[in-house]
Residue, then its C-alpha position, 0 to 999 in steps of 0.5 A: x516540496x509538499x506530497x499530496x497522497x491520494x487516500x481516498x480509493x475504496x479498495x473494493x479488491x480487499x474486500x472484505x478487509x477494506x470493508x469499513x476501512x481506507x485501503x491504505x490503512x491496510x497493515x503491512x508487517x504490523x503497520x499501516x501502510x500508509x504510515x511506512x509511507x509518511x515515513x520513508x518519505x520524510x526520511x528522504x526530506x519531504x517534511x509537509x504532506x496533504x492527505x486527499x481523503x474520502x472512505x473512512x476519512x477518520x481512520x486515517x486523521x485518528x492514525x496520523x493526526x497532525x504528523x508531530x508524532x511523526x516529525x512532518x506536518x500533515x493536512x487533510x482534505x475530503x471528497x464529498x464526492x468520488x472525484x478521480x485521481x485528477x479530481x482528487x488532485x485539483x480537489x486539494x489544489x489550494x493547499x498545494x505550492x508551485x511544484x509538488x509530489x503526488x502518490x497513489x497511498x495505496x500503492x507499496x513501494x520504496x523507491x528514491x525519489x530525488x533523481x524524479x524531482x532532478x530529473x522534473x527540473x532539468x528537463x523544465x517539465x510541467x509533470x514528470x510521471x514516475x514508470x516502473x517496468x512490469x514483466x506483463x502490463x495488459x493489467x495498467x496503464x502503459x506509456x509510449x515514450x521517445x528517446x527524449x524522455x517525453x510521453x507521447x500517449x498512453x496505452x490502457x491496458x493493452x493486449x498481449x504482444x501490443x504494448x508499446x513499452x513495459x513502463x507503466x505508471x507508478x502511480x507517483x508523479x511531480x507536478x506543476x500546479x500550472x497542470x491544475x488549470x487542465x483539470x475541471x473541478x467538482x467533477x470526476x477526472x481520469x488523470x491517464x484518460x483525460x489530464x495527461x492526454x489534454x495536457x500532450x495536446x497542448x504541448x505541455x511538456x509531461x515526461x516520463x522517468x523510470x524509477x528503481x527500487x521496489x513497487x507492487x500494487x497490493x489491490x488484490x488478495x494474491x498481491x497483498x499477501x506477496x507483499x507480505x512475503x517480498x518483505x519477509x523475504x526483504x525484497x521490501x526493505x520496510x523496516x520489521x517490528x520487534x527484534x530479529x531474535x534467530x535468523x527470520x524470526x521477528x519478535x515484539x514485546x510480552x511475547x509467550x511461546x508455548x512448550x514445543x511450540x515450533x517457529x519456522x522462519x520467516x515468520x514476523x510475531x507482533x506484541x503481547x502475543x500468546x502462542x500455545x503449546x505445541x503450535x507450528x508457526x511458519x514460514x511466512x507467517x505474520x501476527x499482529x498484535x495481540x494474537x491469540x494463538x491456542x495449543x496445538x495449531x498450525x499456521x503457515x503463509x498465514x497472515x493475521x491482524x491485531x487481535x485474532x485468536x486462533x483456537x485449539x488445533x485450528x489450521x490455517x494455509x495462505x489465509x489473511x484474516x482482519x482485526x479481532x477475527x476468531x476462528x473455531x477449534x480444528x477448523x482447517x482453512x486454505x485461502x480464507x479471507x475474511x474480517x471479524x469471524x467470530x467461532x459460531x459464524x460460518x467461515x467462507x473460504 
């Protein structure tokens, strides 16, 4: 069974990380991850994957190339326009089979995916939405769902106290391609708004099949970073770069740690990264490869991109800044989200 990741979305939340990049490029723990993805998919036997692309289509082909490296086969299909969830579906129809899996990429989850294509074929469905269960779901899209499994509609974004259920879709599904002929093509489709409700009417059976496991959307700047923490934490099960020196401190390869420096755990530190004399890193804190960081600073729920340099007695408290920023001496920054600063640029907070 083919796994069609929908990659295309712009990541407007993440800006300005995601500014010149595809949301699911993002890393998560060193990694991109839409490559965590590829890979525990394949670990639980999907072998061929399409990947549905629009921003910065390169980033993510130069990254994955054809899957050899990753042991899958992988293709690629563009929107030359913005096309939808369900467009962007029906846009990669002729590469898809007679069944198959479909994941929003940017959406962080680890989950078993057997008992969902289990589940798809014993009730004989022509799609099966996997749901996850949320605490407060007035921010998605929630299903109204009977006793039998099968969706009766959905509820956008409700208000407190009117939803119908605390099950939303997870963003993954299990479609027939008989589904495809309800999308029109060379347009923009909603598939919550128009797909799934035209396919209801006409008696069409779309089920819906509550996972377990891990999931969160990283599309804001709190959830990105609680990402990073669940899996510091290892809420999220992900695996972690480097080796697991001391008890939740990762480290990777050509590492220097300076005189004095202090790592306070949980702390995840990349390849080839110098940290200074006298630093203070942590707790929940990850550095990307390549990481400067210079004497005398302090970093704590902190997260950096290949590349930073942090300089002397710089402080940095829940900031995430992208690849190759540079931040001044002695700058003191709570929550700064930012991409490529550079020492003589002003820094937003």
């Amino acid at each position: 069974m083919k796994a069609l990741l929908l990659a295309g979305g712009l990541g407007t939340r993440l800006r300005p990380l995601t500014e010149q990049m595809p949301k699911p490029m993002a890393p998560v723990g060193n990694r991109p991850w839409i490559e965590h993805l590829v890979r525990q998919l394949r670990d639980q036997g999907v072998r061929e994957f399409v990947l549905a692309l629009k921003h910065y289509p390169d980033l993510i082909r130069n990254h994955l190339g054809d899957g050899k490296k990753w042991g899958v086969s992988i293709e690629y299909v563009i929107e030359n326009e913005t096309l939808g969830t369900a467009g962007a579906i029906k846009n990669a129809e002729s590469l898809l089979g007679d069944c198959f899996l479909v994941f929003n990429a940017d959406i962080v989850q680890h989950m078993n995916i057997k008992p969902l294509i289990q589940y798809h074929q014993e009730r004989q469905a022509t799609v099966t939405i996997g749901l996850t269960e949320v605490e407060d779901p007035s921010s998605f899209g929630v299903v109204d769902i009977s006793e039998t499994g099968r969706i009766a509609r959905f509820v956008e974004k409700p208000k407190s106290g009117e939803a119908p259920s605390k099950l939303i879709n997870a963003g993954i599904y299990v479609m027939n391609k008989e589904a495809l002929s309800y999308i029109p093509a060379g347009r923009e489709v909603s598939i919550e708004r128009e797909t799934f409700p035209l396919l209801i009417e006409a008696g069409e059976g779309v089920y819906g099949f509550t996972m377990t496991g891990y999931w969160l959307d990283m599309g804001t700047r709190e959830r990105y970073r609680q990402v990073h923490w669940d899996l510091l934490d290892r809420k999220l099960k992900l695996p972690l770069p480097g080796k697991e020196k001391t008890s939740g401190i990762w480290t990777g390869n050509s590492c220097r740690i300076g005189d004095g420096a202090l790592l306070i755990p949980p702390v995840v530190i990349g390849n080839r990264v110098q940290i200074g004399d006298k630093a203070i890193i942590g707790p929940y804190t990850v550095i990307g490869d390549d990481c400067r960081i210079a004497n005398n600073t302090r970093l704590s729920e902190t997260i950096l991109w290949d590349g930073c340099h942090v300089r002397e007695g710089a402080q940095l408290y829940q900031c995430v800044f992208g690849f190759g920023s540079e931040i001044g001496s002695r700058h003191i920054l709570y929550e700064a989200f930012a991409h490529r600063i550079k020492e003589e640029e002003e820094i937003t907070v």
